[in-house]
C-alpha positions as CSV (number, residue, x, y, z in Angstrom):
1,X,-8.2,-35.2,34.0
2,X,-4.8,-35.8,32.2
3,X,-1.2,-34.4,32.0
4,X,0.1,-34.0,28.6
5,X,3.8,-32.5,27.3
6,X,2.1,-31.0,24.6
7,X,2.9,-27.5,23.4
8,X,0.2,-24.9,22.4
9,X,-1.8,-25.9,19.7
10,X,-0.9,-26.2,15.9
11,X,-3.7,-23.4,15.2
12,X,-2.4,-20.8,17.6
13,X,1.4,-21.5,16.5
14,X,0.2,-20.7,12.9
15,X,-1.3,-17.5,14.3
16,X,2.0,-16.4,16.4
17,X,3.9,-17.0,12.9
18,X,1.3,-14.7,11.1
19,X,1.5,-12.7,13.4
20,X,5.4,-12.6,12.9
21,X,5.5,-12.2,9.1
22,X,3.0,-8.7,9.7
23,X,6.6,-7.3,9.8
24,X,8.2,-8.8,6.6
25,X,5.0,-7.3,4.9
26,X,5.7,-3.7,6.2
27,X,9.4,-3.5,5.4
28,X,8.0,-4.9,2.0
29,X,5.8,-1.6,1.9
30,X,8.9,0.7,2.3
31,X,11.1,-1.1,0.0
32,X,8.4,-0.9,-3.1
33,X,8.2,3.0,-2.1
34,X,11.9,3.3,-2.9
35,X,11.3,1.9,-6.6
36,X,10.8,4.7,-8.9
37,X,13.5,4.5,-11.1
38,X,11.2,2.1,-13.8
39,X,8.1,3.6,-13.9
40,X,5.8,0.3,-14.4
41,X,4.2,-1.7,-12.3
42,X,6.4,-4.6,-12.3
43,X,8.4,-2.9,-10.3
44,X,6.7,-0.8,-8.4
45,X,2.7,-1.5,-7.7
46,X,1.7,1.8,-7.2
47,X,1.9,2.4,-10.9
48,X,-0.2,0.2,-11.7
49,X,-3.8,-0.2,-10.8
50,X,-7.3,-2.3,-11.4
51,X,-8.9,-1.6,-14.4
52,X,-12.4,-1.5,-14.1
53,X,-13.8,-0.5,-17.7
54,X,-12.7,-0.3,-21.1
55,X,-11.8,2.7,-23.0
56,X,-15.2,4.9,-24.0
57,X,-15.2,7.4,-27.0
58,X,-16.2,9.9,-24.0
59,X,-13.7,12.5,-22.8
60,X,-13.4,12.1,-19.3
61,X,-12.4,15.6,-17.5
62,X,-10.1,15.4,-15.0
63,X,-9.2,17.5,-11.7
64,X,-6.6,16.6,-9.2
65,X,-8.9,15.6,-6.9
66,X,-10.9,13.1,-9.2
67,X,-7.9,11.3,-10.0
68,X,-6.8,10.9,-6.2
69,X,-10.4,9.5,-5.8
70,X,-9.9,7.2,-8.5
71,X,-6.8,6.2,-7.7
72,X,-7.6,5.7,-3.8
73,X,-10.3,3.3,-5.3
74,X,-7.9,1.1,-7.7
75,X,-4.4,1.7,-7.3
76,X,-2.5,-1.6,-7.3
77,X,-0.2,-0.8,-4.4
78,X,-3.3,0.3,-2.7
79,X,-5.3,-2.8,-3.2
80,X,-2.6,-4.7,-2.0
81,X,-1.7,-3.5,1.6
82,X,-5.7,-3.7,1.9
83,X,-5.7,-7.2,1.4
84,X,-2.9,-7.6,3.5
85,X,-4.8,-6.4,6.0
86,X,-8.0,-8.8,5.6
87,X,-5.4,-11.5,5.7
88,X,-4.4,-10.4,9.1
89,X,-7.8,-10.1,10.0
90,X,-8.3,-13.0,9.2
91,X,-5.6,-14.3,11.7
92,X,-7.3,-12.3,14.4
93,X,-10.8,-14.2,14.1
94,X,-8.4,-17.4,14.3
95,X,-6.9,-16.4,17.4
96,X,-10.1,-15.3,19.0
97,X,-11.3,-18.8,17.9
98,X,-9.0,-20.3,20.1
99,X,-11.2,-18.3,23.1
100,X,-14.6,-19.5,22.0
101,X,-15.9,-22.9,22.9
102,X,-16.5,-25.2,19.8
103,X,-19.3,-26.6,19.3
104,X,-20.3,-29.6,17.2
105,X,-23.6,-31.7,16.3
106,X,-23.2,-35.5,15.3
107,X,-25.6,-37.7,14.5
108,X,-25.0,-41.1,12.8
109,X,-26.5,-44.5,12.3
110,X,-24.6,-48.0,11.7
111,X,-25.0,-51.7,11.1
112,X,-22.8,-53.7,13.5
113,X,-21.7,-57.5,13.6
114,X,-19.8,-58.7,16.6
115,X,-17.9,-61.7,17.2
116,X,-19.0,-62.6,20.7
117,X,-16.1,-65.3,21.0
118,X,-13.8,-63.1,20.0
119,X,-14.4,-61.0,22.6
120,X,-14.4,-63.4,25.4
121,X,-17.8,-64.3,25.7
122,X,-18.7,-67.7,25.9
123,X,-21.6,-70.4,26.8
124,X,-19.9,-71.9,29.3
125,X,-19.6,-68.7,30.9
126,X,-23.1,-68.1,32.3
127,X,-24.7,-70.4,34.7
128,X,-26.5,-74.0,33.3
129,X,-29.7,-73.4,35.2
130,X,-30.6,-69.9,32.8
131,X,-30.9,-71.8,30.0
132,X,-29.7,-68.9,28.2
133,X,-28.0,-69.1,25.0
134,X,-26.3,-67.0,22.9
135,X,-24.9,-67.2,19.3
136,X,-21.2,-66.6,18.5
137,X,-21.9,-63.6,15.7
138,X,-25.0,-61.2,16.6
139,X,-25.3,-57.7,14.9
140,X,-27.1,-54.6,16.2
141,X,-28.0,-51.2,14.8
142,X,-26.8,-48.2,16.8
143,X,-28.5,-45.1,16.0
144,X,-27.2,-42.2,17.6
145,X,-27.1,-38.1,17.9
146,X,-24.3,-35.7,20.3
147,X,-23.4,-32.0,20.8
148,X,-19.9,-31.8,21.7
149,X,-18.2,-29.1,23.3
150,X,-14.5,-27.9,23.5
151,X,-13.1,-24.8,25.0
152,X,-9.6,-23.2,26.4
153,X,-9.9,-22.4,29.9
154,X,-6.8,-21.2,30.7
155,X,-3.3,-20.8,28.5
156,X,-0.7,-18.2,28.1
157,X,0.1,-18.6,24.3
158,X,-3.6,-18.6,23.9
159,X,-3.9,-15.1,25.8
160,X,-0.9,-13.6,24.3
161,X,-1.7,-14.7,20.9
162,X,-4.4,-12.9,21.1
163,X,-3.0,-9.3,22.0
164,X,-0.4,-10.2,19.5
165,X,-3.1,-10.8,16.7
166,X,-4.6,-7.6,17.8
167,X,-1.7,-5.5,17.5
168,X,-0.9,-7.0,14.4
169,X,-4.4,-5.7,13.1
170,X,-3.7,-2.3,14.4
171,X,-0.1,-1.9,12.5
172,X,-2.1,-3.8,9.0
173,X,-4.5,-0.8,9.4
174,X,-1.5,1.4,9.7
175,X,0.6,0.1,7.1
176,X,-3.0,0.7,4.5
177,X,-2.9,4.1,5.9
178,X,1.3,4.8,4.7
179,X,0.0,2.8,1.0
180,X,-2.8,5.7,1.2
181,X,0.1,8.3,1.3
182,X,1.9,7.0,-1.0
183,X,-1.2,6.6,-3.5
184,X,-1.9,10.4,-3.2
185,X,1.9,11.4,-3.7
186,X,2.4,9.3,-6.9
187,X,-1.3,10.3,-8.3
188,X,-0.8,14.1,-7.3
189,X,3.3,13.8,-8.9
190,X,1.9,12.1,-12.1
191,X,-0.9,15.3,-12.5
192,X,1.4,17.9,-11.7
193,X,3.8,16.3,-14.0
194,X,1.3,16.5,-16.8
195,X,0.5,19.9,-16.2
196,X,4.1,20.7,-16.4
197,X,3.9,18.5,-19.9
198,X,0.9,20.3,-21.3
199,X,2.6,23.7,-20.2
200,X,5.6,22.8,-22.2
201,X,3.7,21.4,-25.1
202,X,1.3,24.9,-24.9
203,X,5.1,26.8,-24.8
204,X,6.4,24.9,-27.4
205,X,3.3,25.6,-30.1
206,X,3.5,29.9,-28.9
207,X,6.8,29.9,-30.1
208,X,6.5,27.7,-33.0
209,X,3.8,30.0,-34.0
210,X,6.0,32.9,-33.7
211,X,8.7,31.2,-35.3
212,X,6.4,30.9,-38.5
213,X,4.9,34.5,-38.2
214,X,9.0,35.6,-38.5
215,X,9.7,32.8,-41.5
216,X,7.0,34.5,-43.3
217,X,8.6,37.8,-42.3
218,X,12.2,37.1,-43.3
219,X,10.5,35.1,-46.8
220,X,9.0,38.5,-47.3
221,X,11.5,40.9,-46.8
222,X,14.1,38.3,-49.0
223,X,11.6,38.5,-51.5
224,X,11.0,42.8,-51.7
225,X,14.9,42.6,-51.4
226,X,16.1,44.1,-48.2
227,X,16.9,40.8,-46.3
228,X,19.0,38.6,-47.6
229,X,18.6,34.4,-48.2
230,X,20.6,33.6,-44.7
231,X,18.1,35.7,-43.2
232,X,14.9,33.4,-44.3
233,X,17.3,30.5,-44.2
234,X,17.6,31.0,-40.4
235,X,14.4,31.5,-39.8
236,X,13.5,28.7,-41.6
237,X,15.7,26.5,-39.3
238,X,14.8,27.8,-36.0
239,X,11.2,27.0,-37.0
240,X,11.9,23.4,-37.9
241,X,13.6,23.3,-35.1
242,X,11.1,24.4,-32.5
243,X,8.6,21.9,-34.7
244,X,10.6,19.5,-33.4
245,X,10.7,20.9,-29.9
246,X,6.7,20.8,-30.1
247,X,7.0,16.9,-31.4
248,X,8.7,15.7,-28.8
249,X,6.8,17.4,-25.8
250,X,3.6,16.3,-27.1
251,X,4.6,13.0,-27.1
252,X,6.2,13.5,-23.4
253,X,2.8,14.5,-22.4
254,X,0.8,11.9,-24.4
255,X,3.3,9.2,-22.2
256,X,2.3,10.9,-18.5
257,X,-1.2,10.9,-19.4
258,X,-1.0,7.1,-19.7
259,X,0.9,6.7,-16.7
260,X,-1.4,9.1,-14.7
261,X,-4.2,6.6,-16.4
262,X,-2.4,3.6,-14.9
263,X,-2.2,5.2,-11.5
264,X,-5.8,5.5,-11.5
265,X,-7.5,2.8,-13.1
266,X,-8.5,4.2,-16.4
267,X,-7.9,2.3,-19.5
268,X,-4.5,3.5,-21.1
269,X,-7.1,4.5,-24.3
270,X,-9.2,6.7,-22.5
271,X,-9.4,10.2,-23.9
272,X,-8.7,12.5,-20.8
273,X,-8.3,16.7,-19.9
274,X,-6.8,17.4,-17.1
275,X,-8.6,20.5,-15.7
276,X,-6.5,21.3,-13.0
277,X,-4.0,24.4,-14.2
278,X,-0.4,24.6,-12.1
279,X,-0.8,25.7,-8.5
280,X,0.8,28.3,-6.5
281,X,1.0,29.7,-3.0
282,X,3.4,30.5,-0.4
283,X,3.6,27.8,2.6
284,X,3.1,29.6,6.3
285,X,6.6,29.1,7.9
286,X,7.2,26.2,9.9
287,X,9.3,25.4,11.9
288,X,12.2,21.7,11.8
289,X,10.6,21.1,15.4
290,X,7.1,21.6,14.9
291,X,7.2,19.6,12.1
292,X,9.1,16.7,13.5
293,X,6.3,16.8,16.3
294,X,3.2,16.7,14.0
295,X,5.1,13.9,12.0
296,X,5.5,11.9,15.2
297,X,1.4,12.0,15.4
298,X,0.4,11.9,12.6
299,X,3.1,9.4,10.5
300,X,1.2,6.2,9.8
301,X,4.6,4.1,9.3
302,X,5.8,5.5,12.6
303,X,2.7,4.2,14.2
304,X,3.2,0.7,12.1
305,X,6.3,0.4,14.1
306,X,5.3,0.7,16.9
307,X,2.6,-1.2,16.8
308,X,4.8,-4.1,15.5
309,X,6.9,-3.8,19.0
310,X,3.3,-4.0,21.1
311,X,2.9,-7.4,18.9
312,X,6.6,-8.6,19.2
313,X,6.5,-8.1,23.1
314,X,2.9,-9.9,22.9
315,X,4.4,-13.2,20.8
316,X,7.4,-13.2,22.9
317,X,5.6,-13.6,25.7
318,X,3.3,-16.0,24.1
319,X,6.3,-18.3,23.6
320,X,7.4,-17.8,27.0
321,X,4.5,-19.0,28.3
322,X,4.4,-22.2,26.7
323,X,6.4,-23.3,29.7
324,X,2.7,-23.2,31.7
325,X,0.0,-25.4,32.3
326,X,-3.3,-25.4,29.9
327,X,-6.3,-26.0,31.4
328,X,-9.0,-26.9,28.9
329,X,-12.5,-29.0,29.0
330,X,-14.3,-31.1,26.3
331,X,-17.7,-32.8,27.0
332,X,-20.3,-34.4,24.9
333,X,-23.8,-35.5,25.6
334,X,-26.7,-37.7,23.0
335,X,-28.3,-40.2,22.8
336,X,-28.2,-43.8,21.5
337,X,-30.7,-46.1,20.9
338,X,-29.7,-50.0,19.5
339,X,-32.0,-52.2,18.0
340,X,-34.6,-53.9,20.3
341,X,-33.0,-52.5,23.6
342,X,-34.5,-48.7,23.1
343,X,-32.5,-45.5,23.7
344,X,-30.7,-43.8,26.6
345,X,-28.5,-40.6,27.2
346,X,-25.3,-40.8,27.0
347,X,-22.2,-38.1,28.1
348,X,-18.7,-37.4,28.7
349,X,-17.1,-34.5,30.7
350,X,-12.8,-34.4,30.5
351,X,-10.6,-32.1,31.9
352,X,-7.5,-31.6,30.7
353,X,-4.4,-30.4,32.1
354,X,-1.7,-30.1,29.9
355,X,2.0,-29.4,31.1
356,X,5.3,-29.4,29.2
357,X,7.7,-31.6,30.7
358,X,10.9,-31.2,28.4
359,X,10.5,-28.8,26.0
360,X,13.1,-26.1,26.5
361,X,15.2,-26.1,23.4
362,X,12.2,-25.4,21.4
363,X,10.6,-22.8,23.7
364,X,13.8,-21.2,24.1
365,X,14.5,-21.1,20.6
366,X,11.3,-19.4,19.9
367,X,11.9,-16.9,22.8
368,X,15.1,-16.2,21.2
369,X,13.8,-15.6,18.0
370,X,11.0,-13.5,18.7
371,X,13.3,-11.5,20.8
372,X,15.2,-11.3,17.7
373,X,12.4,-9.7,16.3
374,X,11.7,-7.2,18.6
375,X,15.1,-5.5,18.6
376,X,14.7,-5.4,15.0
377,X,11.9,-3.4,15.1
378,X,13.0,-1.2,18.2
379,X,16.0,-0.1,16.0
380,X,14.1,0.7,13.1
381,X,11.9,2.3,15.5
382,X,15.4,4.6,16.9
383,X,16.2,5.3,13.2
384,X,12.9,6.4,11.8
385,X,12.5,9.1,14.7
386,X,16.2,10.5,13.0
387,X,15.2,9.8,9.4
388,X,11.9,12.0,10.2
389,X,14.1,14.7,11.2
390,X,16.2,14.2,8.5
391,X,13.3,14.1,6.3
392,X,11.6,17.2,7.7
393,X,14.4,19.3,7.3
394,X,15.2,18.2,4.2
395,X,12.0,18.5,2.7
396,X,11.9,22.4,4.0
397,X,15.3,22.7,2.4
398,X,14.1,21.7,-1.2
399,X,10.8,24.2,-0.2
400,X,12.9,27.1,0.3
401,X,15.2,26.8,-2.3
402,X,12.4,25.2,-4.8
403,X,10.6,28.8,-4.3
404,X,13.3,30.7,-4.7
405,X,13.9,29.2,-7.9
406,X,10.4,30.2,-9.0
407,X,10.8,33.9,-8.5
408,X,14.2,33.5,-10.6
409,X,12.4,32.0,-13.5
410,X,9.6,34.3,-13.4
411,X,12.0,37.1,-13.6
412,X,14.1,35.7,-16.6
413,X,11.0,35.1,-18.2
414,X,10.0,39.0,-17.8
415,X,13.1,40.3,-18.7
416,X,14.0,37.6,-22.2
417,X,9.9,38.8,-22.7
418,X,11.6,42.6,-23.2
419,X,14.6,41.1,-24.8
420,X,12.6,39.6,-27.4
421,X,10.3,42.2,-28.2
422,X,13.4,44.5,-28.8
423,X,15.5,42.7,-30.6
424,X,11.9,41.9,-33.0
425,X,11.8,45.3,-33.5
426,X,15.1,46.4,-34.7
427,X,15.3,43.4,-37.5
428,X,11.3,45.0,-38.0
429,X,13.1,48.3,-38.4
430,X,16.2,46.7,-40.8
431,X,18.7,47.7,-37.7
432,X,19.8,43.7,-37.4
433,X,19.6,40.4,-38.7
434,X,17.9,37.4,-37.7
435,X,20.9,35.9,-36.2
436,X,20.0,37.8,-32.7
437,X,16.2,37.0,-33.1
438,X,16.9,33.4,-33.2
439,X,19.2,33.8,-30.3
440,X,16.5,35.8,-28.0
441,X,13.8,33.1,-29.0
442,X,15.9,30.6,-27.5
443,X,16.3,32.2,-24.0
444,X,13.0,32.9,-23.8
445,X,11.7,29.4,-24.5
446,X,14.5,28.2,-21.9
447,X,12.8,30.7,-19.7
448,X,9.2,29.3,-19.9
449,X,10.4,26.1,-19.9
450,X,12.4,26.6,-16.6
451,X,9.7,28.4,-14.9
452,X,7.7,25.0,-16.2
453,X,10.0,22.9,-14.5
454,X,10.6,24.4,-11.4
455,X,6.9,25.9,-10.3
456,X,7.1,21.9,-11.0
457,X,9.5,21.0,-8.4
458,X,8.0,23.4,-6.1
459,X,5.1,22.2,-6.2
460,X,6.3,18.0,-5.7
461,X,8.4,19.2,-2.6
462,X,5.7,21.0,-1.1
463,X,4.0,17.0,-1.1
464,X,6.9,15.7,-0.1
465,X,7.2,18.1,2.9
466,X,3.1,17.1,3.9
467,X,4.3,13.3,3.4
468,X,7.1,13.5,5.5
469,X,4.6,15.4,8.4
470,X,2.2,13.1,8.2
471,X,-0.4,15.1,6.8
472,X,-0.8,14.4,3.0
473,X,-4.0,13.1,2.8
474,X,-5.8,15.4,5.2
475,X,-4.2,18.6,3.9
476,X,-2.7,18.3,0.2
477,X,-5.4,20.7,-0.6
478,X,-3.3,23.6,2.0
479,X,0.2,22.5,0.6
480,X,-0.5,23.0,-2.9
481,X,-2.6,26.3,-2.3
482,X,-6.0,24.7,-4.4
């Protein structure tokens, strides 16, 4: 048995700092979140993914709920936070190591020469009458096979690693779950967003069409003589002009199908339709406080954190225990055999006892710094129940007011509709020129698009008010009325 000053071992103060950088990993999670502004994934992994195959001539359809599959399977951001947690995994197994005995089977075989002088042995040392003599050099060969054993009996870093390495898994397993979220709000903004694209584009060919009907109208009437040329010139401009209108919202469009390709792990070349049309449907009113509550449940980054203080209390305690003993045992037992002399068992049983002597600086600057830690995490923990609220009630807000917009749109829609068709009729009828035409065609192309845009809007807060409750994943399908 032996007393040592040693601290706890190399192995289980790599698995304490592992354990320690779990937390640097999930405030790098929330940071990436807040990167939208470039859409690419340089900047922000979750719009990127693993591409698995190369673009096909086939054209692959589409629904929402195919391309949250796909990009639950291959999103980059995704694949990352899972393997961040196999790498914390990983230190788990390592810290239960530190629990199991070690076992180990030897075997070797060796040519020795001694020096029999130089290790004290002489002639003259054993009695005249033997008549024993022995050379200064012999050599032997030592054959010889062990099983060695090693286990932990007792320590407190060992123990508290281990419910440290533990927690840690737990908040890795959360912090996957928040990267799940976050997948199925980008995938589901990038598809509503090229619905609203396609919508426009679809807007922008009606009245492009109607644009040209009314050219041809104005040509016609300019060439019978009852319109004049600044009649068909007009029309001729506002249909050039919407041409360009339809350019530049296909090529929109064309730009969020690739990103929605990115998101999902389809080749940027791969023909796609999106099958999915625009949803709508009224939310059941909630309430700020049963919200908050569900969000409290259900928020995987809420239950990150605290998960992160039940491994913070566990590593500070770890590092306040290296001020105890450590009880451990090692033994071997084999077998030898050396030329001539035959074989016999051999073993070794040790206990040892270590206990730090003088170590306090060190232990208490790791106490200090894990403690460090840990109020870290308790304040986050403090400010995330009051961002939820914030969030909550926020998210409502932008529901209420998103759906009120809606009705707006619809209803400027109807009534530039009726303009239209009555201001058509009366240059029909000769009553006015094509100045007021031109004029109605533009509000109501406004109108569609703004209905566009904000059944778009409606639609993204309604996901941002399931994210912010916890609840995306499991109910997406309820927020967005599918």
């Amino acid at each position: 048995m032996s007393v040592s000053g040693m601290g706890p071992s190399a192995a289980m103060r790599r698995i304490l700092a592992g354990c320690c950088a779990l937390f640097c990993a999930a405030c790098g999670i929330s940071a990436v979140q807040g990167q939208s502004a470039n859409r690419s994934s340089a900047a922000n992994p979750y719009f990127g993914s693993v591409t698995l195959k190369p673009a096909t001539d086939e054209v692959i359809q589409l629904s929402l709920d195919d391309a949250i599959r796909r990009g639950l399977e291959n999103n980059l951001g995704l694949k990352e936070a899972e393997n961040a947690e196999r790498g914390i995994h990983a230190e788990q197994m390592q810290a239960l190591q530190e629990f199991l005995p070690t076992i180990r089977l030897t075997g070797d075989i060796g040519y020795y020469q001694h020096d029999l002088a130089a290790l004290g042995f002489k002639g003259s040392n054993l009695p005249p009458d033997l008549g024993l003599v022995f050379p200064a050099v012999t050599h032997d060969t030592l054959t010889e096979g062990q099983i060695h054993y090693d286990q932990i009996l007792f320590s407190g870093p060992v123990i508290a690693g281990w419910k440290a390495a533990g927690a840690a898994t737990r908040a890795a397993h959360f912090a996957k779950m928040t990267a799940r979220g976050e997948v199925i709000q980008q995938v589901a903004s990038a598809y509503l967003h090229a619905i609203a694209s396609v919508s426009e584009v679809d807007n922008a060919k009606a009245l492009e069409q109607a644009d040209l009907v009314q050219l041809n109208h104005a040509h016609e009437q300019h060439v019978a003589g009852v319109a004049t040329n600044l009649d068909e010139v007009r029309a001729r401009v506002q249909y050039q002009t919407q041409q360009q209108v339809t350019i530049a919202a296909q090529n929109e469009y064309d730009k969020e199908l690739i990103l929605l390709k990115r998101e999902i792990g389809l080749d940027p070349g791969q023909k796609i339709t999106l099958t999915d049309q625009a949803p709508f449907s009224e939310l059941t009113e909630q309430t700020p406080e049963e919200l908050r509550a569900l969000a409290y449940k259900s928020r995987q980054d809420y239950q990150n954190l605290q998960n992160q203080v039940v491994e913070l209390k566990a590593v500070h305690s770890a590092y306040r225990s290296q001020r105890y003993p450590t009880l451990s045992f090692s033994g071997n037992y084999g077998v030898q055999a050396v030329t001539t002399v035959g074989s016999h068992g051999v073993f070794t049983a040790v206990g040892t006892v270590s206990v730090p002597i003088f170590r306090e600086a060190g232990i208490r600057g790791d106490i200090d710094a894990s403690q460090a830690q840990l109020n870290a995490v308790n304040a986050q923990i403090d400010d995330l129940r009051t961002r939820i609220d914030q969030q909550v009630r926020s998210a409502l807000l932008d529901v209420s007011a998103a759906r009120q917009l809606v009705d707006v749109a619809r209803s400027n829609v109807e009534l530039s509709t009726r303009a239209l068709s009555d201001q058509t009729e009366r240059v029909n009828a000769g009553i006015d020129d094509t100045l007021p035409l031109v004029t109605a065609q533009a509000t109501l192309a406004n109108a569609q698009t703004s209905v566009v845009e904000t059944l778009y809007q409606y639609n993204l807060a309604k996901l941002s008010l399931a994210r912010a409750a916890g609840v995306l994943e499991q109910q997406y399908h309820y927020y967005l009325g599918k």
